[in-house]
C-alpha positions in Angstrom: 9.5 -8.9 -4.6 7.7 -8.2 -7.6 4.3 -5.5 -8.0 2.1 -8.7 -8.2 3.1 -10.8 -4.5 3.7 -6.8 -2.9 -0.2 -5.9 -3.6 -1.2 -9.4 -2.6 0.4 -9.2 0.5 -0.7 -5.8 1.3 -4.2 -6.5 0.8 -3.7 -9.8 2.6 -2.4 -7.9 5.7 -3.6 -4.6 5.4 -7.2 -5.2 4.1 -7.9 -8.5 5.6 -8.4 -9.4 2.3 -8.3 -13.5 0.8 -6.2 -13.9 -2.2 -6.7 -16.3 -4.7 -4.8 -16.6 -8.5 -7.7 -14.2 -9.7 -9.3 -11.5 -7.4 -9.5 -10.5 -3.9 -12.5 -12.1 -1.7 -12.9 -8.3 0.3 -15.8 -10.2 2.8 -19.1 -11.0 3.0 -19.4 -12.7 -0.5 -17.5 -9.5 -1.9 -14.8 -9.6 -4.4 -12.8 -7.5 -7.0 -10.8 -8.7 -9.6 -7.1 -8.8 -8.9 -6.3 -6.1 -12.2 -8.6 -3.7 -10.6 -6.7 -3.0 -6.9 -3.6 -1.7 -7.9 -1.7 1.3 -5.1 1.2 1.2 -6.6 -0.5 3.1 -9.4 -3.7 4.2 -7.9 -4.3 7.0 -5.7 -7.4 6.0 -4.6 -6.0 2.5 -3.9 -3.2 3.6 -1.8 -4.8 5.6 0.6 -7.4 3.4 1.5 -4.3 0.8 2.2 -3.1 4.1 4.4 -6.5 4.4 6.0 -6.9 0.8 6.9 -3.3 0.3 8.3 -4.2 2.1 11.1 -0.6 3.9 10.8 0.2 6.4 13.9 1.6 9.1 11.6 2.0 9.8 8.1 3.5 12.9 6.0 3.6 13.2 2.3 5.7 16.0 1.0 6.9 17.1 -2.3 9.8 19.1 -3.4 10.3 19.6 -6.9 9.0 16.8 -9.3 9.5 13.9 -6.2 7.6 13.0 -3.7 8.6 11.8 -0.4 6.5 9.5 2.0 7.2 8.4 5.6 4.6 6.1 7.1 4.6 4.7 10.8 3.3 1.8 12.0 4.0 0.3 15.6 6.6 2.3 16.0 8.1 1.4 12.6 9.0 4.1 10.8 9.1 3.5 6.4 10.6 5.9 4.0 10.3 6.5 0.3 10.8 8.7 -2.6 9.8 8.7 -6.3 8.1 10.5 -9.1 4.8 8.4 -8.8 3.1 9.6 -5.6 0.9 6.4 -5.0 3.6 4.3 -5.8 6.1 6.3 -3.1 2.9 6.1 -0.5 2.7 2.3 -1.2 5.8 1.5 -0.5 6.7 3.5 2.3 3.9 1.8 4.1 5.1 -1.4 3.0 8.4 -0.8 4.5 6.8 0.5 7.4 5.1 -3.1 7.9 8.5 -5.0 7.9 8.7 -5.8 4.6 11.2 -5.8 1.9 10.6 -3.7 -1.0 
């Protein structure tokens, strides 16, 4: 899955969020261009995915230089580790939801 179809989906599912080729429709006549919501790279942007999943429990660590993530979602439990802390919280929650990264 490439980072393009992951945030879509995330903000699809997560969010609530409508995608179309361009932006994101966020509700009520709201929208943000697609370039502009990234969590894989964002802080900011990842933790509001992490607020709005509604996850049961969360812990974000780091030893050394890495950072390690585990997110859990209806009893779904997702793991990850990397140098890039949004990018390890992003995808521990999308593992968390069932999906494949």
């Amino acid at each position: 899955m490439n980072v393009d179809n992951l945030t879509a989906i995330l903000a699809a599912r997560v969010m609530g969020w409508r995608v179309t080729p361009d932006r994101f429709l966020t509700g009520s006549g709201s929208w943000i261009p697609r370039w502009r919501f990234n969590p894989l790279k964002r802080l900011e942007d990842a933790f509001m995915l992490l607020d709005h999943s509604k996850s049961a429990r969360y812990v974000i660590s780091q030893t050394g230089g890495a950072f390690q993530v585990e997110v859990e979602c209806d009893g779904r439990v997702g793991r990850a580790v990397g140098n890039s802390k949004p990018r390890a919280i992003t995808l521990a929650l999308a593992r968390s939801l069932g999906l494949e990264v």
